[in-house]
Structure formats: C-alpha cells, structure tokens
C-alpha positions as a printed Julia matrix, in Angstrom:
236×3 Matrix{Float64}:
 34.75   -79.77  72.6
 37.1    -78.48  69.48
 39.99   -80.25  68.84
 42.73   -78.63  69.67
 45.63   -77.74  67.3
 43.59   -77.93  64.64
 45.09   -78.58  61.06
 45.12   -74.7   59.49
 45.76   -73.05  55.98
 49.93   -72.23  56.67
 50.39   -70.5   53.48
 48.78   -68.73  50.5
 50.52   -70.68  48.18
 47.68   -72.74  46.25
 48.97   -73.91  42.88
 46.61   -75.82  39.9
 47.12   -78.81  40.9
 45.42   -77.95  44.09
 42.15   -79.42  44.85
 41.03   -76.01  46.2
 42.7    -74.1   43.28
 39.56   -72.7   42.15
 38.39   -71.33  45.75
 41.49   -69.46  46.11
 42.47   -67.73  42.69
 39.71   -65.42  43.14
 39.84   -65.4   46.86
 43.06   -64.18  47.22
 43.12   -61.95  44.59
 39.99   -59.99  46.29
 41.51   -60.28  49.94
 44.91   -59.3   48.51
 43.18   -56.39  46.78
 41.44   -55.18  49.88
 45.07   -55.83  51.92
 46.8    -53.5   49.4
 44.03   -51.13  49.62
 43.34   -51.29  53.62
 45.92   -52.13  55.7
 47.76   -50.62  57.95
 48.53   -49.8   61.84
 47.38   -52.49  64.28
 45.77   -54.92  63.01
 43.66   -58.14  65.08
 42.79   -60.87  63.67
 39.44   -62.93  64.41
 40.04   -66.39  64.0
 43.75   -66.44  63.34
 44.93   -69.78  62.76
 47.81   -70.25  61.69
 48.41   -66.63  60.02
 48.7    -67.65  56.48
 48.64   -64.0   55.27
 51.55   -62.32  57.49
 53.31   -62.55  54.32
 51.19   -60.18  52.15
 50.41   -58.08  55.25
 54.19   -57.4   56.16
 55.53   -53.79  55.64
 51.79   -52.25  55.59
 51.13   -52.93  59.32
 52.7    -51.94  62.71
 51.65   -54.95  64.42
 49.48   -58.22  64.54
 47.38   -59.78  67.29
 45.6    -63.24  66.45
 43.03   -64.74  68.59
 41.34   -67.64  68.27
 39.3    -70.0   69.95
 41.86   -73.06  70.22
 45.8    -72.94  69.71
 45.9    -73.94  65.68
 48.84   -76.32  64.32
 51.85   -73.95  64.02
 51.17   -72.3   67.6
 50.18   -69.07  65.85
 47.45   -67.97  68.21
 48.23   -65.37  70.49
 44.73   -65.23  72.75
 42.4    -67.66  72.78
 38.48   -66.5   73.54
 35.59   -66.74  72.12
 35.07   -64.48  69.02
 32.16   -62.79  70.93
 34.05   -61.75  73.69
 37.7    -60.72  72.63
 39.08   -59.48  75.98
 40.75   -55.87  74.67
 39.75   -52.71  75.55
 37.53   -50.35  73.05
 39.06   -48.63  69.79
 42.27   -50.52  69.81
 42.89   -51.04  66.6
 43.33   -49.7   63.48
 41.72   -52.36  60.94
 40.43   -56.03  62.6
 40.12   -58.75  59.9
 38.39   -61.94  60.05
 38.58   -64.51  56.93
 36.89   -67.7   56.54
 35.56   -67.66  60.52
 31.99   -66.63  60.82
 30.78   -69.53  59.23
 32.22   -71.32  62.34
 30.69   -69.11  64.75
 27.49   -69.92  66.8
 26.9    -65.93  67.03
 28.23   -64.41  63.94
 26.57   -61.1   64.93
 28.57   -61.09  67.84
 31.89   -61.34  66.13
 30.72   -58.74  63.87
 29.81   -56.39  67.01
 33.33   -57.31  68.57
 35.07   -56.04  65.67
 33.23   -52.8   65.65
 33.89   -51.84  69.47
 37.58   -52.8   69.01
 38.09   -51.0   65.83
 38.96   -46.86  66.12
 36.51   -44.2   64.33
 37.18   -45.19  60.58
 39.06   -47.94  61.46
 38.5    -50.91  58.59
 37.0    -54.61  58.97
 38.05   -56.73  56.62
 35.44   -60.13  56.6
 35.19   -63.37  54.01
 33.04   -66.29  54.42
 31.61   -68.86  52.26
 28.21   -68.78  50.18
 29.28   -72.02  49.16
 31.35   -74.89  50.35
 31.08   -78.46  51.74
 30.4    -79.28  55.73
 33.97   -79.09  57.26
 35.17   -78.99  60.73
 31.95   -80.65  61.62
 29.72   -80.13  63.99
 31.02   -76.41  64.35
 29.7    -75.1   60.64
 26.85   -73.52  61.2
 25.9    -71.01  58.63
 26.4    -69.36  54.97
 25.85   -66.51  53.74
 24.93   -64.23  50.86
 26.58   -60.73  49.74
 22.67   -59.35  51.31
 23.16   -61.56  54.54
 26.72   -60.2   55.37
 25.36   -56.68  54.84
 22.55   -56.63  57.05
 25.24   -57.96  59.94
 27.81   -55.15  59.51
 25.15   -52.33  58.97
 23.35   -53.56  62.15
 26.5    -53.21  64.14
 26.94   -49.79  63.06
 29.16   -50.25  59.91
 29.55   -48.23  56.38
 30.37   -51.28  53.93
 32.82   -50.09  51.62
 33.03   -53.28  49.02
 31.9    -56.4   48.54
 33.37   -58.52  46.11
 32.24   -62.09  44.78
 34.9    -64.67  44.32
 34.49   -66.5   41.57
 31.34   -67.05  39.39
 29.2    -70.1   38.16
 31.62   -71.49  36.33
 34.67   -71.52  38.94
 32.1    -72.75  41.5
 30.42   -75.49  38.97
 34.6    -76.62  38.53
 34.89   -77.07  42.33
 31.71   -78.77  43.1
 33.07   -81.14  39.78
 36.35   -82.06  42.13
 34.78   -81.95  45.46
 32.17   -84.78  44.53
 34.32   -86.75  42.51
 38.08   -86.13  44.2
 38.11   -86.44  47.8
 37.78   -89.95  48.62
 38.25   -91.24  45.0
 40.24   -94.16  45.61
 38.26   -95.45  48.87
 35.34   -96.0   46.81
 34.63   -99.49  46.67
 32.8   -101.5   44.03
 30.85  -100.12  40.54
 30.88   -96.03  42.25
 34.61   -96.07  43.12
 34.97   -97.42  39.35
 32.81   -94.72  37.81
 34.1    -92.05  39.66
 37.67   -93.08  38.64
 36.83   -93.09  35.03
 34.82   -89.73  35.2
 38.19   -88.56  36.72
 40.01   -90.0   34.15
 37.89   -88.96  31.09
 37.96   -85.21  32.37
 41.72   -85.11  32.65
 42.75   -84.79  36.22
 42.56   -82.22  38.93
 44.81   -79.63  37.25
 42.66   -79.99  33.27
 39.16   -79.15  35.81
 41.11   -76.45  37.13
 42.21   -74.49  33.49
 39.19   -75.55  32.4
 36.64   -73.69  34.33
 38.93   -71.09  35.26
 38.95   -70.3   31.69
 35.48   -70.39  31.14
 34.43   -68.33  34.4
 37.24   -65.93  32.96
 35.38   -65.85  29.81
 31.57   -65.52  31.54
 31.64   -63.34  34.16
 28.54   -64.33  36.09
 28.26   -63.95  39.96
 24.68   -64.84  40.73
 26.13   -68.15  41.55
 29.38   -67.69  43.52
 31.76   -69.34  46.06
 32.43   -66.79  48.39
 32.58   -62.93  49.7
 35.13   -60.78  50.34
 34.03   -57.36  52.13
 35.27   -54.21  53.52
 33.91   -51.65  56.07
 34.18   -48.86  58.02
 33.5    -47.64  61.66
C-alpha cells in the first residue's frame, strides 16, 4: 500500500546549494521550454503531486486537472485513480502532461495510452522520466528509460513525437552521482567510511563547489550519450 500524503516537489525553486541542483537546471529549462512552446487550453496532469509548475503554467492555460494515485502533501490532487484508468471521457483535453511519473508506474504503456484517448486530435503530451537516478519511493520504482525506450511507447500508442530533449550530459550526471554517493547520509556514517566520506566532502568543497563545478564543465562538453533524464513532446 502507498503511503499516503506523500512528501512532493512544492516548488521549482532549486538553488546551488541544492543537492539536486544539477537534476533540475537542465530539467527545468527543457520542461519550461516545452511549457512556453506547448501549453495551452485544458490541461491534465498524470501524476500531479503537489503541482509544483502551476506557476510557469499560469496565463497559458484555461484550466488544470491533477490526478494522482494518493492525495500528495499539500492536498493538490484533484482525482485519485490509477494512471491506467483516468476516469474522463475521450478527447478532453487540450495538452495532458506527465513529469517524473512513469518510472513509478507498473504499466507505463498504459499511462501513455491514457493520455492519448484523453487528449483531442493534435492535442500535445508533454512526458519526463529518468534514465538515471537512485531507487526512491521504494518498492514502487520500477523502470528507466532511454530517449529510444520512451519513443517506442508514444509511437505505439499512436503518437507523432515532436522533441526529445536530454537533460544534462556526462558531466552534470558524473556531478550528481559525486553528491548522491557521498552526501545523503554523510554524517550517519559511522567509523573509518563516515570519516572518508567527510573528508572527500571536504577536499571537494561542499555541495554548492560540485555543483559550479560540473555544471561548468557539462556547459563546456556538451555530451549526451550519458544523461540524467528526458524531456519529450508529442502529438495526437
């Protein structure tokens, strides 16, 4: 059983001294892109949560329907189903996004099929999701997924994809990993590890030096064979 009111991402803000700075410059400045570019009319979200991105979404839509499968910390949820069976009638909506979900969903294909019937003809989907990131909201992460892998689920359901766009290359992703395996539980660490890990942390300079650091240098390199995550947008 999921826990209910699950702890959710509130807000877009993410400074550098975030932990998950890294994840979200690029991120949000794809999914912002594709908002800009996109939105508009009704819009449903798959796998609401707590609606971090009403803000950026405000003025370019006419209204917003969340469902999700539990109520999420801030009460945000407006239906809660499964996201295989989202109980609204065909062509509803204008553009249905889903971001950071389908790695949580049993049948991804479904949720992908869902958004299809529910979207209008030419109506947009808007989908992110995780190539790579560390086991969360255990047991129910079940899958990743490369740029190939999300295409073969939206052209099976029937959908043009428009754009896909990697966020963040080697070097943003090598910065992460860097704070994710040292960070985290730093200071619970008992004995010779905890003491090595603190120096590493120490020697490198601290969350927000990792951060400028490898920011900089995936700036500078622009490689995306190795990447953190997908943004992608497609059509009915």
């Amino acid at each position: 059983m999921r826990a209910k009111n699950l702890n959710r991402l509130n807000s877009a803000s993410v400074d550098i001294n975030d932990i998950n700075y890294l994840h979200y410059y690029s991120y949000h400045e794809d999914l912002f892109g594709a908002f800009e570019k996109y939105a508009h009319g009704k819009l449903l979200d798959i796998g609401c949560g707590n609606k971090p991105y009403e803000k950026q979404l405000k003025g370019k839509i006419t209204s917003y329907t969340g469902v999700d499968i539990i109520q999420s910390s801030d009460n945000k949820v407006d239906y809660l189903c499964q996201a295989n069976a989202i109980p609204f009638q065909n062509s509803l909506y204008d553009i249905v996004i889903s971001t950071q979900t389908i790695e949580h969903v049993e049948d991804h294909q479904g949720l992908v099929n869902e958004a299809f019937r529910l979207l209008k003809p030419n109506g947009i989907f808007i989908l992110s999701g995780p190539l790579y990131w560390p086991l969360h909201e255990e047991p129910y992460d079940f899958f990743r997924f490369t740029k190939y892998g999300f295409q073969y689920i939206l052209q099976k359901a029937g959908f043009e994809v428009l754009e896909i766009k990697s966020n963040g290359g080697k070097w943003a992703l090598v910065g992460q990993a860097i704070l994710y395996a040292i960070y985290p539980d730093i200071y619970h660490i008992k004995g010779i590890k905890g003491k090595i890990a603190r120096t590493m942390l120490r020697l490198i300079g601290g969350i927000k030096t990792i951060n400028r650091l490898f920011l900089k240098l995936d700036i500078k390199s622009k490689d995306y064979s190795n990447t953190m995550n997908y943004v992608i947008v497609s059509k009915k």
